[in-house]
Each structure stands twice: as structure tokens, then as C-alpha cells.
C-alpha positions as CSV (number, residue, x, y, z in Angstrom):
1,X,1.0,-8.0,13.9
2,X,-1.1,-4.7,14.4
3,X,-1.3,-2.6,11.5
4,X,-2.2,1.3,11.0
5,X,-2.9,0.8,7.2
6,X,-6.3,-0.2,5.4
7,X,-6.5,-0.8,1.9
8,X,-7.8,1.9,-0.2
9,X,-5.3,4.1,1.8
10,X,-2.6,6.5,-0.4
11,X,1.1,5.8,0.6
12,X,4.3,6.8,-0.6
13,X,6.9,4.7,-1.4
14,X,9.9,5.3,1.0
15,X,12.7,3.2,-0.3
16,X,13.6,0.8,-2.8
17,X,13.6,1.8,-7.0
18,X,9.8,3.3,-6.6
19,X,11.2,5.8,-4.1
20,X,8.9,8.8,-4.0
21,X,6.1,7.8,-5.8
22,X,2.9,7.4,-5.1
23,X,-0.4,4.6,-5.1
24,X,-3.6,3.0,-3.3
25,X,-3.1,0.2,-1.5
26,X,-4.9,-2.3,-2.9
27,X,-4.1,-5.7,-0.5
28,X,-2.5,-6.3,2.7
29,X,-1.3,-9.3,3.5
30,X,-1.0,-9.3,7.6
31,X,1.0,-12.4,8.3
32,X,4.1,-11.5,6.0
33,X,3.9,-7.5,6.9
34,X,3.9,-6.9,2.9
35,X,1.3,-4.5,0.8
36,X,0.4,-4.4,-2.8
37,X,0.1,-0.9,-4.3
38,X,-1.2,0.2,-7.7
39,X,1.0,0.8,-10.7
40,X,4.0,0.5,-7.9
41,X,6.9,-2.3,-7.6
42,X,6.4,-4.0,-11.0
43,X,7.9,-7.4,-11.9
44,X,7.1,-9.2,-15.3
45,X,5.9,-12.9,-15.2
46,X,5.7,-15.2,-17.6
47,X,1.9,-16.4,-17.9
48,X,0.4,-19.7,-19.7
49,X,-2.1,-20.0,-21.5
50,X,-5.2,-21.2,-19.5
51,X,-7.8,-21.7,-22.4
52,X,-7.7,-22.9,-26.1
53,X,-8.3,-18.9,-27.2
54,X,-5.7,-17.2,-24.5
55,X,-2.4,-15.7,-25.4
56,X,0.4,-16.4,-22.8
57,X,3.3,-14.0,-22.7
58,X,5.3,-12.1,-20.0
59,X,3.0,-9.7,-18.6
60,X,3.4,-6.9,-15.9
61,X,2.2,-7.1,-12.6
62,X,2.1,-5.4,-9.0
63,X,4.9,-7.1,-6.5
64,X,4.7,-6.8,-2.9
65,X,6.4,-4.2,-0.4
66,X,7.1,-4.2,2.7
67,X,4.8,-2.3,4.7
68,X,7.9,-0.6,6.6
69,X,8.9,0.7,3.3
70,X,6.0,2.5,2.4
71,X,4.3,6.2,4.6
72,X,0.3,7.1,4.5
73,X,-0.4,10.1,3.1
74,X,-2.5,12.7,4.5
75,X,-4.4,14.6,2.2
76,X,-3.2,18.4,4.2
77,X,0.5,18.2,5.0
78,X,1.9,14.8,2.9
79,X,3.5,11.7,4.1
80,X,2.8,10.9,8.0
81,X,2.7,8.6,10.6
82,X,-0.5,7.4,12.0
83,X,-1.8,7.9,15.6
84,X,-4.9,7.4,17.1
85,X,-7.9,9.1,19.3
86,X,-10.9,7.9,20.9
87,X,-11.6,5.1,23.1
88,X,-11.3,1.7,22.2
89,X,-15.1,1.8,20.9
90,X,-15.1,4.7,17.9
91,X,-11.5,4.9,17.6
92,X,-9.8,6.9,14.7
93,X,-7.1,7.5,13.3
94,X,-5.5,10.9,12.7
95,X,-2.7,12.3,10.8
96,X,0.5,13.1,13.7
97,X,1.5,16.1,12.2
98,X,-1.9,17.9,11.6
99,X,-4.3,16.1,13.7
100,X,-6.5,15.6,10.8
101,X,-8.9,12.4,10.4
102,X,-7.5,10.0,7.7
């Protein structure tokens, strides 16, 4: 599965109870076409102790998204899709509505 986003990126969240908002990607998982974004989609889980001085408890982590659910976000006009330009050597990629390097 080819993908146009790279961790690190800014996205916004296009559906689902985080509509709108927005994070940094912060891991991509290829195989299952799901992204992990900071502060975004958060489920609790139950966590055990692993050493004699830990405290278990429910804590609050980041759940994956789909990557079809979430939109990079270019830093002039917002949320875009993602083309390309160049050869297959130094290929980039550019914002579709601005043309702007992302």
C-alpha cells in the first residue's frame, strides 16, 4: 500500500468523535493503513503493574485511525491532498491546492 503521509506530518482529523482537530503523526503502521496521532483518538486501558514500585491503573493512551480518515495539512491554505513533482529520483511532494512543498 503506497502512502503520501510521513510521520512528523500535521493532519486533521476528518471524521469520527475527533472531527476537526488537529496533531502530528507520530507512527504509521503500513500493512493495516492505520496512523497514530498526538493527543487525538484516546481510549483508556487498564495497565499492570510491571515492577514491585509501579502503580497500575487505567491510563490514557493514543488509538489508531484510519489513514483515510485523517487530511495533511499544509502550512498556507489548510487541509490538502498530496501530489507529487519531480522525477522518480528527487521527488517531492507538494500541497494540490497551492503548489507549495510540504
Amino acid at each position: 500500500m503506497k502512502l503520501k503521509l510521513k510521520r512528523d506530518d500535521t493532519v486533521r482529523i476528518v471524521t469520527g468523535k475527533d472531527r476537526g482537530k488537529t496533531g502530528k503523526v507520530l507512527k504509521i503502521d503500513a500493512e493495516k493503513g492505520r496512523v497514530i496521532v498526538q493527543g487525538l483518538n484516546m481510549v483508556h486501558k487498564a495497565v499492570k503493574p510491571r515492577r514491585q514500585n509501579d502503580k497500575g491503573g487505567i491510563i490514557d493512551v493514543e488509538a489508531s485511525i484510519d489513514i483515510s480518515n485523517v487530511m495533511v495539512v499544509c502550512k498556507k491554505c489548510g487541509p490538502t491532498r498530496v501530489g507529487y513533482t519531480g522525477e522518480k529520483k528527487n521527488k517531492t511532494r507538494i500541497c494540490r491546492k497551492c503548489g507549495e512543498a510540504l
